[in-house]
C-alpha positions as CSV (number, residue, x, y, z in Angstrom):
1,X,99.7,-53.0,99.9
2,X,98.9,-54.1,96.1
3,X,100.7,-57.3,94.9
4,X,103.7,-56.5,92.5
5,X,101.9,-57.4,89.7
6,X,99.5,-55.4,90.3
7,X,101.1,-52.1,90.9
8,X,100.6,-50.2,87.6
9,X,104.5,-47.8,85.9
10,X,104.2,-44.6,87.5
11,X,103.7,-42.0,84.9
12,X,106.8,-40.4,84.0
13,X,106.7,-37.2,85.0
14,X,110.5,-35.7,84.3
15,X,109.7,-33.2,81.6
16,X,111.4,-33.7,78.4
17,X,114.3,-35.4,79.3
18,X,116.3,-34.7,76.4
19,X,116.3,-31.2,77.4
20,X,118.3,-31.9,80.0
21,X,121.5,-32.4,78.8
22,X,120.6,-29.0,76.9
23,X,120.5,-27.4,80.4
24,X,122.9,-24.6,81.7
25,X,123.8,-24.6,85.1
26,X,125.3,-22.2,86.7
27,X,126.1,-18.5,85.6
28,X,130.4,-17.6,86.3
29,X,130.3,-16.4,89.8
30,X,130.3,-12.3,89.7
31,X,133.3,-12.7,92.8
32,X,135.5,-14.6,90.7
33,X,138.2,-12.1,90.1
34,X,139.5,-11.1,86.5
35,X,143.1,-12.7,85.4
36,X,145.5,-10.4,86.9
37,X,149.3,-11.2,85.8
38,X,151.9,-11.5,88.5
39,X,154.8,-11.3,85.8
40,X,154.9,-11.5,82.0
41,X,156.1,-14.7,81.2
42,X,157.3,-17.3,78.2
43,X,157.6,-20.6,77.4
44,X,155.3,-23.6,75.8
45,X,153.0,-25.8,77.5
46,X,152.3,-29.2,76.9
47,X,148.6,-30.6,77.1
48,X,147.2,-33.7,76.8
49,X,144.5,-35.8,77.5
50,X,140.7,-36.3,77.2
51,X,139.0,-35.5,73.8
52,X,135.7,-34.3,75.5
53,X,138.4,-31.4,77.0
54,X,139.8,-30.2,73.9
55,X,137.9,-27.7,72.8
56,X,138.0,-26.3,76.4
57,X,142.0,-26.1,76.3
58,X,141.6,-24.3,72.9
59,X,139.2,-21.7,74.5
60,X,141.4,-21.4,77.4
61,X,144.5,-21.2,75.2
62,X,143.2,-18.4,73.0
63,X,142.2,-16.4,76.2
64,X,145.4,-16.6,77.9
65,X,147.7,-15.8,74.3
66,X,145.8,-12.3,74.2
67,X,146.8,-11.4,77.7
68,X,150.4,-13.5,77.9
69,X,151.2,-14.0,74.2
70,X,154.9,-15.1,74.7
71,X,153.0,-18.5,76.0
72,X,151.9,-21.3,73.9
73,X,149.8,-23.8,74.9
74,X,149.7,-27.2,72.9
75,X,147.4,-29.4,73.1
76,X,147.8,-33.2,71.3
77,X,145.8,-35.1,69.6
78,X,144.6,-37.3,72.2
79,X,141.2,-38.5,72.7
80,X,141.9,-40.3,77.0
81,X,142.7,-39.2,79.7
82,X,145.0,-42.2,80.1
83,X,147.3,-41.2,77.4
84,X,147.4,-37.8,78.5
85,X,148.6,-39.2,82.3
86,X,151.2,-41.9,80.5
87,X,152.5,-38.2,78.5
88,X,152.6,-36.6,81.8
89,X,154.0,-39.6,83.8
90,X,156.9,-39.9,80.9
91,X,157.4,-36.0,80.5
92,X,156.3,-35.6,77.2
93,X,153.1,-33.2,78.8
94,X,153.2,-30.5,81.3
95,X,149.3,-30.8,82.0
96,X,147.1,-33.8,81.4
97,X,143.3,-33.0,81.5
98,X,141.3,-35.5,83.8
99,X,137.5,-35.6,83.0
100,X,137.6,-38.6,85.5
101,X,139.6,-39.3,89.1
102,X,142.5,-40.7,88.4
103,X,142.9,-44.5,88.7
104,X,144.6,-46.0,91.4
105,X,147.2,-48.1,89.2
106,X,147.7,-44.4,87.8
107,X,148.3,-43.0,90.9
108,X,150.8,-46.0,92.1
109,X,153.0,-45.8,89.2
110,X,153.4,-41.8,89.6
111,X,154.4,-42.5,93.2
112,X,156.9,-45.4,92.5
113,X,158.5,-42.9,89.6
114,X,158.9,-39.7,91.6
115,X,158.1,-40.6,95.6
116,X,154.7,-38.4,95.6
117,X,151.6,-38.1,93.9
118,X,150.4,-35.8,91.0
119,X,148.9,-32.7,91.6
120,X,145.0,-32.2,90.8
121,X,143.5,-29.0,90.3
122,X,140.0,-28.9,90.5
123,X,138.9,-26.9,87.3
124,X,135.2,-26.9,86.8
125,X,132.2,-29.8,88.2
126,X,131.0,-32.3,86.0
127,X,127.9,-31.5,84.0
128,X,124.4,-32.2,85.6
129,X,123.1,-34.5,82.7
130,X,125.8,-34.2,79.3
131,X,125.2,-37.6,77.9
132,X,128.8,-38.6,77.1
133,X,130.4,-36.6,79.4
134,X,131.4,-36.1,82.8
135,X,127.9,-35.8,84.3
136,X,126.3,-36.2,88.1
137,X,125.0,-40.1,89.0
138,X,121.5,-40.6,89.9
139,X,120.9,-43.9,91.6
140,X,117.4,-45.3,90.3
141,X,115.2,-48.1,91.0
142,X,111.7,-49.6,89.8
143,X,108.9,-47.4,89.9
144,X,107.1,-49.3,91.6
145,X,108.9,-49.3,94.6
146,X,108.1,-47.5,97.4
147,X,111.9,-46.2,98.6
148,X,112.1,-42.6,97.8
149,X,115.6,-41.8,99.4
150,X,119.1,-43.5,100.4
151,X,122.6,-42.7,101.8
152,X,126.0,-43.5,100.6
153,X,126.4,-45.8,103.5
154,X,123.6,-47.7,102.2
155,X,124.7,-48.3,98.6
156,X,128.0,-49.2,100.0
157,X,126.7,-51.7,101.8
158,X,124.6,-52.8,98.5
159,X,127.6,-52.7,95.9
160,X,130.7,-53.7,97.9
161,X,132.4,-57.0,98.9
162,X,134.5,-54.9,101.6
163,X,132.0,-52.6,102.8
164,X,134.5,-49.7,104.4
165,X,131.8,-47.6,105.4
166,X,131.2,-50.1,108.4
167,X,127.6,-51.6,107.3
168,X,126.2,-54.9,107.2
169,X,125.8,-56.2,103.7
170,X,122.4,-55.8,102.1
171,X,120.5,-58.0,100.0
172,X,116.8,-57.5,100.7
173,X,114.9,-54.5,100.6
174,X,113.8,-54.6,103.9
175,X,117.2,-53.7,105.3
176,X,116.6,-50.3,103.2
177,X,113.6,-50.1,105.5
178,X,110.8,-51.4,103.0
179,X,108.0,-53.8,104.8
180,X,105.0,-55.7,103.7
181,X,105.8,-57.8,100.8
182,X,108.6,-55.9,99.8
183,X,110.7,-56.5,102.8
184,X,112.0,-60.2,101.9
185,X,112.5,-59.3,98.1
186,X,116.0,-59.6,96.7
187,X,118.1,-56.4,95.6
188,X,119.5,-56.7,92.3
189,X,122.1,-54.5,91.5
190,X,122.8,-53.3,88.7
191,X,126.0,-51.3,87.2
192,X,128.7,-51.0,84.8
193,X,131.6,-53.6,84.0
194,X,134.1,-53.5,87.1
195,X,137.0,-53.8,85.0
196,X,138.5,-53.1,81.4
197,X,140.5,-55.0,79.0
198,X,143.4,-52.7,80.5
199,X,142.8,-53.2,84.4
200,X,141.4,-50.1,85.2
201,X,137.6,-49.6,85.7
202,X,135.5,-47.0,83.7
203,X,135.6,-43.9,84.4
204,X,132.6,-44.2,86.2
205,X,132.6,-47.1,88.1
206,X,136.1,-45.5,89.3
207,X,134.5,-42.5,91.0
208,X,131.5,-45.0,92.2
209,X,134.7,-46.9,94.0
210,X,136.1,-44.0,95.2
211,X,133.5,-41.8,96.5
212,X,130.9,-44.6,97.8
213,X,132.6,-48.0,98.2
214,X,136.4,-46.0,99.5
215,X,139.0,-47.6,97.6
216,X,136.7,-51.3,98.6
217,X,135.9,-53.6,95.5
218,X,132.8,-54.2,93.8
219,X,130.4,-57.5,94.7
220,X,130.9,-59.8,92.6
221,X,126.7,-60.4,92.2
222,X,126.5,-57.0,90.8
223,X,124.7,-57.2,87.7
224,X,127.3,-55.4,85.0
225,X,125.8,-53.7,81.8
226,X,128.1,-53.5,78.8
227,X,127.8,-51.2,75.9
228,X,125.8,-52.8,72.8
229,X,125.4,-51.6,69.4
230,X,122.3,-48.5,69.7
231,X,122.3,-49.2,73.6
232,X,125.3,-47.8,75.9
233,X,126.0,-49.1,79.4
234,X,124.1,-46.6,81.3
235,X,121.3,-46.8,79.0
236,X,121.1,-50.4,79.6
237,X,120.7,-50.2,83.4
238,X,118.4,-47.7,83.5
239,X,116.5,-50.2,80.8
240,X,117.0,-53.3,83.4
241,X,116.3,-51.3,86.5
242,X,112.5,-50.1,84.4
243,X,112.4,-54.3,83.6
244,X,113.4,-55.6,87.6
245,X,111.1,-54.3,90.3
246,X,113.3,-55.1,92.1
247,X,116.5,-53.7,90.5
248,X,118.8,-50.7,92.0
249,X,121.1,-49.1,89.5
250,X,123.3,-45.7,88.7
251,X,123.5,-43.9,85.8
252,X,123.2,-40.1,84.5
253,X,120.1,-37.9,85.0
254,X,119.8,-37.6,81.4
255,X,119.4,-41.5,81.0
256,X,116.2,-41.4,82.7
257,X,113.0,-43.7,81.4
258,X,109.4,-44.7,81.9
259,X,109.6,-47.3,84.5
260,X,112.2,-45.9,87.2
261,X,112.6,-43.3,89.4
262,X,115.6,-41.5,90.9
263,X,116.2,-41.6,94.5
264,X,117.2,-38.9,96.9
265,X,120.6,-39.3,98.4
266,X,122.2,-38.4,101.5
267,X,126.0,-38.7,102.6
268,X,124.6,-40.8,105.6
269,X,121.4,-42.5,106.7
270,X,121.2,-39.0,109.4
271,X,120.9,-37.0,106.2
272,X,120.1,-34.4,104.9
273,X,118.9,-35.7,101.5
274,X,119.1,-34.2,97.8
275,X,117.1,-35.1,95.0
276,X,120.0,-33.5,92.6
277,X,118.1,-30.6,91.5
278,X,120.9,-28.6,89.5
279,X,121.6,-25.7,91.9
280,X,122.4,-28.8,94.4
281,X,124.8,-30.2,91.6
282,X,126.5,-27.2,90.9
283,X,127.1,-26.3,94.1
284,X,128.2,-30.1,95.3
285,X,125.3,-30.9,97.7
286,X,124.1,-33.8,96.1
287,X,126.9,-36.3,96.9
288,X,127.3,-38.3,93.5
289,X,128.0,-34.6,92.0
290,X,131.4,-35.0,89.8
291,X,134.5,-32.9,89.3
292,X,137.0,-31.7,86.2
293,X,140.6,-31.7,87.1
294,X,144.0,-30.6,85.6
295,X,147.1,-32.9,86.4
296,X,150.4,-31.5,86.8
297,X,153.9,-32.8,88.4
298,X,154.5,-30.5,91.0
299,X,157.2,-31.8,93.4
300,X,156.8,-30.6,96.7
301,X,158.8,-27.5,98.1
302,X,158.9,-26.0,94.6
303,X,157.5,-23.7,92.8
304,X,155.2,-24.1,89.7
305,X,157.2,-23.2,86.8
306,X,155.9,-19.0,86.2
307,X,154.0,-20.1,82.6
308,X,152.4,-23.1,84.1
309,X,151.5,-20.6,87.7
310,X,150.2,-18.1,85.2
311,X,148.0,-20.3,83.1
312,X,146.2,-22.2,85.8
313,X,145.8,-18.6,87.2
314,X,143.6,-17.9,84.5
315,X,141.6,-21.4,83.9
316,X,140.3,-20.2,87.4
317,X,139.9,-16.8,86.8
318,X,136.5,-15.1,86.0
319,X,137.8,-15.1,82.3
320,X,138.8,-19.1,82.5
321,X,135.5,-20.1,84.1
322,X,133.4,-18.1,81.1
323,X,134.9,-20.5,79.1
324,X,134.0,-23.0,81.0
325,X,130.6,-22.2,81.0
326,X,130.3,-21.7,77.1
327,X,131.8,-25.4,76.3
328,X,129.9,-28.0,74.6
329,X,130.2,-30.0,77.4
330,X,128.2,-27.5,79.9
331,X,130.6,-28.5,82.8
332,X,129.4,-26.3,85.5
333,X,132.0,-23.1,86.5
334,X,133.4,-22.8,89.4
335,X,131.8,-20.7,92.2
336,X,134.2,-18.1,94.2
337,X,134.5,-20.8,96.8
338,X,135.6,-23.6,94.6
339,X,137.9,-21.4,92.6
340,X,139.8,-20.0,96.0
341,X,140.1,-23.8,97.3
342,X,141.5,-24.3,93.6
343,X,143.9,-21.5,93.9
344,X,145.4,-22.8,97.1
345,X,146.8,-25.9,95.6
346,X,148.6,-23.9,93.2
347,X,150.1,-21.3,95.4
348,X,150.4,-24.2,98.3
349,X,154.6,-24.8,98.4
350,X,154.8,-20.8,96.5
């Protein structure tokens, strides 16, 4: 095997990577039925929440008015979805927009106030590579390095303290099955800041603590990356993984630089493995794929009030998910599947 400093940067071969968060994925499934009304209804709804939904809600709004026009759907002037949950949490919102899982302190507070959870509605996925939106992680590491593919398991075992996928904690590369001279070589992980000002993680490191590490809390060696002036968090890790030959990091496809590589990823070490091409993104094989979600209170054993039932009708109705597919923020619509597994949350306790 050459010696590290030896081993000349790979030649970047991702083509234009700036065309990437230019890329549509996913055309609105042809067996999503049209919006069919169950009853003519009236009333107002109350949304709030993230900015990088609003134009979405607008679309969504206008489409519905034409077909129920006794409805109007509001939309305030918030830019988080934080402040859309605390509207929703205090009644002064009917539907907060979640471009991110909710956090757990989010969740807890909800619980403590009414005895059961919100209700999430899966809406659209995440993009494949929006820079500044809700996008799939890749998980990337030096070029020179000779891993080409991972598991979940793994990076718990990498990036968490409590390791509740069972493993062994890692912290040489020859535990991720590397030999020669690579095998006693540190890991250095890389990542986002664990926590805000506020308590709560970003939005990203929340899903990264939900889906990978379980509920478990980050390693306290992880390397965290902080927005700059010209230089955003996930820039920077992709920037210190290219820099560390031995660095591990996450960040969106669309970050992507000279000097790293992306690695396939399974849910397990048995597999199967997905590069995150983006038919495996839209259609949630690759694991670190994400999800858009409206929040509503819907206490159990009730029925949704007939405006709300109608509107979320149509959000994942063919109509709904064409809008979805002509936002700015190229979330990816809903197949038939993921629409019908939508539709039975709404319709579960109706």
């Amino acid at each position: 095997m050459q010696s590290l400093s030896c081993v000349p940067r790979r030649v970047f071969l991702l083509a234009c990577a700036g065309a990437l968060g230019a890329l549509r994925v996913g055309a609105v499934a042809a067996a999503l039925p049209a919006y069919a009304p169950k009853t003519k209804v009236s009333g107002r709804l109350r949304c709030s929440g993230a900015e990088t939904m609003r134009d979405l809600v607008a679309a969504w709004a206008h489409g519905f008015a034409a077909l129920q026009p006794r409805v109007v759907v509001d939309s305030a002037a918030t830019t988080l979805s934080a402040e859309g949950f605390d509207a929703l949490l205090d009644g002064r919102a009917d539907v907060v927009t979640f471009v991110r899982e909710p956090f757990a302190a989010e969740i807890a507070a909800f619980v403590r106030k009414f005895g059961y959870a919100p209700t999430l509605i899966n809406v659209a996925g995440g993009s494949y590579a929006t820079k500044g939106g809700t996008h799939a992680l890749a998980i990337y590491v030096n070029a020179a390095n000779p891993l080409a593919r991972t598991d979940l398991d793994a990076l718990d075992a990498i990036y968490s303290k409590e390791r509740r996928r069972g493993g062994k904690p890692i912290s040489t590369w020859g535990q991720l099955g590397l030999g020669g001279e690579w095998e006693s070589q540190p890991v250095h992980a890389y990542g986002m800041l664990h926590r805000r000002a506020s308590g709560n993680p970003p939005g990203i490191a929340n899903f990264l603590q939900q889906r990978v590490l379980r509920g478990g809390e980050f390693r306290d060696d992880v390397r965290e990356q902080v927005d700059r002036p010209g230089e955003t968090a996930l820039d920077a890790i992709v920037r210190s993984v290219a820099e560390d030959p031995f660095g591990i990091g996450y960040s969106g496809f669309a970050y992507a630089a000279p000097g790293t590589k992306t690695l396939a990823l399974a849910e397990t070490q048995r597999g199967p493995w997905y590069a995150g091409a983006p038919d495996e993104v839209a259609r949630r094989l690759y694991p670190l794929s994400r999800q858009i979600y409206l929040g509503i209170h819907h206490a159990p054993g009730t029925r949704l009030a007939p405006a709300l039932a109608e509107f979320l009708s149509f959000v994942l109705s063919r109509e709904g998910q064409q809008a979805v597919a002509a936002d700015r923020m190229r979330f990816i619509p809903l197949n038939d599947e993921q629409a019908a597994s939508a539709r039975r949350v709404i319709t579960a306790d109706g």
